[in-house]
C-alpha positions in Angstrom: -47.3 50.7 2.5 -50.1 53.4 4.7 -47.5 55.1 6.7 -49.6 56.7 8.3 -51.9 53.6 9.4 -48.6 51.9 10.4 -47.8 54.9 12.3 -51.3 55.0 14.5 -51.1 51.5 15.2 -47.4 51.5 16.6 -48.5 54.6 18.5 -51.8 52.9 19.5 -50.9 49.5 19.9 -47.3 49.6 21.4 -46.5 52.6 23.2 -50.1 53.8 24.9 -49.9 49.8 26.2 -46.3 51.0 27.5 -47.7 53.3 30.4 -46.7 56.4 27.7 -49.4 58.4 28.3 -48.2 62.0 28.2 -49.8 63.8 25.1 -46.7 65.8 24.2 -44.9 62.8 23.2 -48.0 61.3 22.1 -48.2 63.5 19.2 -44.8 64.1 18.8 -44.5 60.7 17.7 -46.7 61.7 14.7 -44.9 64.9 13.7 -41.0 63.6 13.2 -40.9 60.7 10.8 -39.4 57.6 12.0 -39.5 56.1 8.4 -37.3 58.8 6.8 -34.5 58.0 9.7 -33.9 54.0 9.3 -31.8 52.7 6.6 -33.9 52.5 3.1 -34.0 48.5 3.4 -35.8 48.5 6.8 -38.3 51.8 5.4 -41.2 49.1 5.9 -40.3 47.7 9.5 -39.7 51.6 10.7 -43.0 51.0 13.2 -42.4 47.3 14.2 -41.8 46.6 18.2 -37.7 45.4 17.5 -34.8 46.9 17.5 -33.7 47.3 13.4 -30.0 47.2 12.2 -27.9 50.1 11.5 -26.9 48.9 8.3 -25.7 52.0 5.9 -23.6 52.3 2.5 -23.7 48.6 2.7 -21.9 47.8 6.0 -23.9 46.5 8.7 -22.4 48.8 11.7 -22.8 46.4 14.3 -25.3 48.7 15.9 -29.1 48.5 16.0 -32.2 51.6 16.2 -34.4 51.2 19.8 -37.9 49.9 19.6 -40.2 52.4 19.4 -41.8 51.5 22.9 -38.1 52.3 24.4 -37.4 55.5 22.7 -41.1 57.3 23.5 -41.0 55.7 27.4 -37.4 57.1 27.9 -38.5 60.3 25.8 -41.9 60.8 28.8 -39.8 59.8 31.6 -37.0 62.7 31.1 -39.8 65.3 30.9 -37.7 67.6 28.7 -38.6 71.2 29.0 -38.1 73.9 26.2 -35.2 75.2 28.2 -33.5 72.6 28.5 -30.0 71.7 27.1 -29.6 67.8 26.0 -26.4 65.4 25.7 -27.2 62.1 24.0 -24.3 59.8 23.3 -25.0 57.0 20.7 -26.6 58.9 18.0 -27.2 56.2 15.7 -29.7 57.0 12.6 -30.8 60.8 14.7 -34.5 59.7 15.1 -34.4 59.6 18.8 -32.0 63.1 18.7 -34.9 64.7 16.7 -37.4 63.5 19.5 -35.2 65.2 22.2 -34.7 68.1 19.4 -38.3 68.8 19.5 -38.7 69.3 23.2 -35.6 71.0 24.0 -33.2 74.3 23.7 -30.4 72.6 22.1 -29.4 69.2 21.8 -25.8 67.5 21.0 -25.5 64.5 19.6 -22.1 62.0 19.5 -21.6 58.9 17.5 -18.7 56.9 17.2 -18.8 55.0 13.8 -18.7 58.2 11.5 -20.1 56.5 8.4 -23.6 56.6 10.7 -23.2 59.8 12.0 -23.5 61.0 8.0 -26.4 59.1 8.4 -27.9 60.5 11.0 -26.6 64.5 10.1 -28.3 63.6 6.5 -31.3 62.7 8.5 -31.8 65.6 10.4 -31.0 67.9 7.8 -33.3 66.7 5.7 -35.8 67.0 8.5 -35.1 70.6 8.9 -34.2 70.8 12.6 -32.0 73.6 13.1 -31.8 72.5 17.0 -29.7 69.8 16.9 -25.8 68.9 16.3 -24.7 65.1 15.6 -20.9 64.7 16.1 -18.5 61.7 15.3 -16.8 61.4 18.3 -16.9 58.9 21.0 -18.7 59.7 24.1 -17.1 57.4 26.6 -14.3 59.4 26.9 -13.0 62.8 27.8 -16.3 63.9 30.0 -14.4 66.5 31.5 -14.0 68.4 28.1 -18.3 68.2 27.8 -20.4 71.5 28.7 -22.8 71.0 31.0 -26.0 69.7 30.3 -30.6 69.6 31.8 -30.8 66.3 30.4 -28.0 63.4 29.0 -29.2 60.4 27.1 -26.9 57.3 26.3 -29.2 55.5 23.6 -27.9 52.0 24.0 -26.7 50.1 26.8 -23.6 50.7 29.7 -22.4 48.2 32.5 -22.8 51.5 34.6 -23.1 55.1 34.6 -19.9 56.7 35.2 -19.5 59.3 38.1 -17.8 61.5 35.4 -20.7 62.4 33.3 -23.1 62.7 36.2 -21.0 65.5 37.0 -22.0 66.7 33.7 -25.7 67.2 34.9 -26.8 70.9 36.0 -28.7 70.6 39.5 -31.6 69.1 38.9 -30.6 67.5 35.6 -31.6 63.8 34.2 -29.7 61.2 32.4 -31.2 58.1 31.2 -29.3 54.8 30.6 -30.0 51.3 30.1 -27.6 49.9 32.7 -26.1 46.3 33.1 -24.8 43.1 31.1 -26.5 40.4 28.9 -29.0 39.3 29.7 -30.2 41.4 33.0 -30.3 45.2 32.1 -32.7 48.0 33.7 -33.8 51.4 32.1 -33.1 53.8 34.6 -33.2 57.4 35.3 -30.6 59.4 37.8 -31.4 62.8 38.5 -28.8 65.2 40.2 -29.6 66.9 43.3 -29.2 70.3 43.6 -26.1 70.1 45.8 -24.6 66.7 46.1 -25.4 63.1 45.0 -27.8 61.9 42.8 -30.7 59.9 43.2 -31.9 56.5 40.5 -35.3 55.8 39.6 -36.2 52.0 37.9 -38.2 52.0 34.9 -38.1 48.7 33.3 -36.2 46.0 32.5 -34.8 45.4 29.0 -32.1 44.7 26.8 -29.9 47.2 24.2 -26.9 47.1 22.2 -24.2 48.0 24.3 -22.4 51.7 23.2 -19.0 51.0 22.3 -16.3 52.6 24.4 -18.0 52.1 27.9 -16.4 49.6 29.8 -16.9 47.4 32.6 -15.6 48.3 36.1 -12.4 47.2 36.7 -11.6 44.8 39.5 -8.6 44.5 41.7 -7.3 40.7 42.1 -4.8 39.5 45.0 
C-alpha cells in the first residue's frame, strides 16, 4: 500500500472538506504516523473516514480509534500552544496523544484497559516523543488528585462534562468532549474563564464510543 498517497488523500479529501484549515495541523498530520499507531490488522484502513477497533494481543477491547476528520478538527479547535500543559483521558492506541504531544509542553495521558495502554506507550516510544506520558488509570474518577491543566481532552464520548474536571482547567484553559447519549451527541469545547464559570462552544454533531467510567447524571425519584 502508498502510505503516503493514502496519507494526502485522507488529509486532502477528508479533513480540508472538514473546515480544518489551520496549517500547523495540516502538516502535522503528515509528520506523526497514524499507520504505526493502529493495531497491525487495520495497518491498511489507518486513513479511512471510520472509526477502527481497538483490538490488541487478540482481544477486541471494546474500544474504537476516532476518524481522522474528528481527531484533526478537535486538534484545530483547542489551538494548543507550545506552553501549554495537556490532560487527555481515553488514550486508546496514543495517536491522538502524539498529535497533542507535538503542539504542547507536556501532555498526560490515562487509559483504563491496561493491555491498550501498552499499546499505546509501545506506540509512542517507538515514535520517539519524549513529551508525552500514557497511564493505566481511569480518568473518571479521583479529579481532585489531577494537576492542573491549559488544555483537557476526553477522546471518546461523556453524557456530560463533570464540574470536577473543569475545575482542573487553568484560567483560560480548554477541554474538548463529545457530550451526550446514542444517537444525539455534540463535539464541544468549554473554555474556563479567568475567574469563574466557563463558557461552551458547538462544533459538530457526531457520534463516539463512550469512555468507560463516566456516568450518567443521577436523578432523584419521589
Amino acid at each position: 500500500m502508498d502510505f503516503e498517497r493514502a496519507r494526502f488523500n485522507m488529509i486532502e479529501q477528508q479533513i480540508r472538506p472538514w473546515n480544518v484549515l489551520d496549517k500547523d495541523v495540516l502538516d502535522l498530520l503528515g509528520v506523526v504516523r497514524r499507520e504505526d499507531f493502529v493495531p497491525p490488522a487495520y495497518r491498511n484502513m489507518a486513513f479511512a473516514d471510520l472509526d477502527l477497533p481497538l483490538n490488541v494481543g487478540g482481544r477486541s477491547t471494546g474500544e474504537t480509534m476516532m476518524s481522522p476528520k474528528i481527531e484533526a478538527r478537535l486538534l484545530q479547535e483547542l489551538q494548543v500552544r507550545r506552553s501549554d500543559s495537556v490532560l487527555e483521558i481515553g488514550a486508546g492506541s496514543g495517536y491522538m496523544a502524539a498529535l497533542l504531544a507535538y503542539r504542547a509542553k507536556h501532555v498526560d495521558s490515562l487509559e483504563i484497559d491496561a493491555e491498550l495502554a501498552r499499546f499505546a506507550s509501545d506506540n509512542v516510544a517507538r515514535a520517539a516523543i519524549a513529551n508525552l506520558t500514557i497511564r493505566q488509570a481511569d480518568g473518571s474518577k479521583g479529579f481532585a488528585d489531577l494537576s492542573t491543566y491549559d488544555v483537557i481532552v476526553l477522546s471518546g464520548s461523556v453524557p456530560f462534562v463533570p464540574d470536577e474536571l473543569i475545575e482542573r482547567l487553568n484560567p483560560g484553559g480548554r477541554l474538548a468532549a463529545i457530550v451526550g447519549k446514542m444517537p444525539v451527541m455534540q463535539a464541544l469545547i468549554m473554555t474556563r474563564g479567568a475567574t469563574e464559570g466557563s463558557t461552551t462552544e458547538v462544533l459538530f454533531e457526531t457520534v463516539a464510543k463512550p469512555l468507560r467510567g463516566f456516568r450518567a447524571r443521577e436523578t432523584f425519584t419521589f
